[in-house]
C-alpha positions in Angstrom: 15.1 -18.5 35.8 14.3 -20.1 32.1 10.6 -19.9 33.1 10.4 -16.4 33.4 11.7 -16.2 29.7 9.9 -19.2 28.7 6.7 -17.8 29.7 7.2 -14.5 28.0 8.2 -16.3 25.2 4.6 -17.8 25.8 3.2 -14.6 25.9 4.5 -12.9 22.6 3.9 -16.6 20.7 0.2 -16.2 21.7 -0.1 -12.2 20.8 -2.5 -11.4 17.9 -3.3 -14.5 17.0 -6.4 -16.6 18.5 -5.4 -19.9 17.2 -1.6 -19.7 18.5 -1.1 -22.3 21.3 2.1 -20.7 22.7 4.1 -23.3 21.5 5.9 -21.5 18.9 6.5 -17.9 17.9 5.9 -15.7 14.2 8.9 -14.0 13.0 6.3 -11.0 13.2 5.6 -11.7 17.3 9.7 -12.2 17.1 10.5 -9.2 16.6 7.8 -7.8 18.4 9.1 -9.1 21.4 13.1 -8.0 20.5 11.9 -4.7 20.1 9.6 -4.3 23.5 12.2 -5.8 25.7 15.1 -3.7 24.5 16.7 -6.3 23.1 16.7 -5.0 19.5 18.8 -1.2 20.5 18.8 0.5 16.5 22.4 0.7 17.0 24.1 -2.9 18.1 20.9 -4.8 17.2 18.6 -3.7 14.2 15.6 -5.2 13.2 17.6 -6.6 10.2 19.5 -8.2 12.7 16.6 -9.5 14.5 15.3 -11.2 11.1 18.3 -12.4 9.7 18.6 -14.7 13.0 15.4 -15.4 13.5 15.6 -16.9 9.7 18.8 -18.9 10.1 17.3 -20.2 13.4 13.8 -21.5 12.1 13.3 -24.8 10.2 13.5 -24.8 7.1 10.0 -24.1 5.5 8.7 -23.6 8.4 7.1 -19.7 9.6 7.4 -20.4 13.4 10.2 -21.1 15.8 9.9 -23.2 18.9 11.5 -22.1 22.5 14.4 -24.3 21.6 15.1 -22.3 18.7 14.5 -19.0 20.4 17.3 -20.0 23.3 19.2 -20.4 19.8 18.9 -17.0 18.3 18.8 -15.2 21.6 22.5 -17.1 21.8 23.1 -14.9 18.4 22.0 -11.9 19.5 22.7 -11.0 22.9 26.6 -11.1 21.5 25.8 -8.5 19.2 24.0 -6.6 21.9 26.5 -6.7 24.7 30.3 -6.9 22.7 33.1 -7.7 25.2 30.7 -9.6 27.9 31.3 -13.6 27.6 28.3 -15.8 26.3 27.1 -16.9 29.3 27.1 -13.2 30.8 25.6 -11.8 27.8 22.9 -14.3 27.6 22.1 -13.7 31.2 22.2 -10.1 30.2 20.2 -10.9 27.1 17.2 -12.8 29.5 17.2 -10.2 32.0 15.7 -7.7 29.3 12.9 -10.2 28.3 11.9 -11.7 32.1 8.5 -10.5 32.8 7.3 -9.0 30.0 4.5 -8.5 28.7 2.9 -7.6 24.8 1.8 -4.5 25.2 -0.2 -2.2 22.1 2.4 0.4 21.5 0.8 1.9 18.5 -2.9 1.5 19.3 -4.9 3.4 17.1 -6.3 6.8 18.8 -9.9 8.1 17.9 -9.3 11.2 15.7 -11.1 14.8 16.8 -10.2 16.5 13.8 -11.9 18.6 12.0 -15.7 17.8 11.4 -15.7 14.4 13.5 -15.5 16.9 16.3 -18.7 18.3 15.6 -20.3 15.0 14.1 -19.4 13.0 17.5 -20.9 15.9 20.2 -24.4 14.4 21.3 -24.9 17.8 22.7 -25.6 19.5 19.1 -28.0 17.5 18.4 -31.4 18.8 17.9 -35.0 17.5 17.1 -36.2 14.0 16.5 -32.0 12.9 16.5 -31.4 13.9 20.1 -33.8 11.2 20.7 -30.7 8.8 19.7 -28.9 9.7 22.9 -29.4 9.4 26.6 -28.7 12.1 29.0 -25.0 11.2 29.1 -24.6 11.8 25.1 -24.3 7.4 24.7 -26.5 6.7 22.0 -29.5 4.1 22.8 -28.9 1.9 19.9 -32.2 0.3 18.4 -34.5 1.6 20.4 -33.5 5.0 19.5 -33.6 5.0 15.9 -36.9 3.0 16.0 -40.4 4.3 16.5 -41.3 1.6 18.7 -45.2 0.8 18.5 -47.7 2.4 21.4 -50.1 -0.2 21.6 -52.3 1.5 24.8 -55.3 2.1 22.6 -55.0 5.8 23.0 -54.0 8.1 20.3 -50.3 9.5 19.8 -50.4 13.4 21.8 -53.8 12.5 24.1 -52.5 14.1 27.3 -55.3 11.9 29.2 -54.1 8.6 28.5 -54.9 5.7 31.0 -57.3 8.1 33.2 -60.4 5.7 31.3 -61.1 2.6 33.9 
């Protein structure tokens, strides 16, 4: 059963950050984790809650907490989250939440239509040498469409008779 948690725990330790090993978790990625696995409510548990333990929890000095420390403050919170339920049912309670979870990008950034981006961002307006940019399907080409590329053929630009010579 702990491997389940443990490897969430894994999985929010390593989230945003390229250099984490997984080993230990940011008080940011902390309550990350609270908060997408219900664990954090607004109401029983806040995210003050969620700090304060992660804080008394850590080392001191350090920024991280291990999974050691984590089966710590989860003992913290998960009586504050369930009142009335014993420590070992709350806990169990507590880990039933976080089992299988995984980081997920609530509040990813959407591209914005508003206003003039709308009319800036349709290919289809386009007229003259800057529909060149764009393919059929309105993706623009990149480089080669903002670069007159060289005609090397010998034959000047509009001859309609070009390699017709043997």
């Amino acid at each position: 059963k702990m491997s389940e948690v443990e490897n969430t725990f894994r999985k929010f330790a390593v989230y945003g950050d390229t250099s984490a090993s997984g080993n230990d978790m940011t008080g940011k990625n902390f309550s990350k984790m609270c908060k997408e696995c219900g664990v954090m409510d607004g109401k029983a548990v806040t995210s003050t809650d969620v700090d304060i333990v992660f804080n008394k929890v850590k080392t001191k000095g350090a920024r991280t907490i291990t999974f050691a420390e984590f089966q710590q403050a989860m003992k913290e919170l998960c009586i504050k989250r369930f009142k009335g339920k014993s420590l070992e049912e709350a806990l169990q309670a507590v880990y039933g939440l976080i089992e299988g979870k995984e980081p997920g990008s609530v509040g990813a950034t959407k591209a914005t239509k508003v206003g003039g981006v709308e009319r800036l961002t349709d290919t289809s307006k386009y007229t003259g040498s800057h529909k060149e940019r764009f393919d059929e399907s309105g993706k623009g080409k990149g480089l080669a469409g903002r670069q007159d590329l060289a005609d090397n053929s010998g034959y000047v630009g509009a001859y309609k008779g070009a390699g017709t010579y043997d």
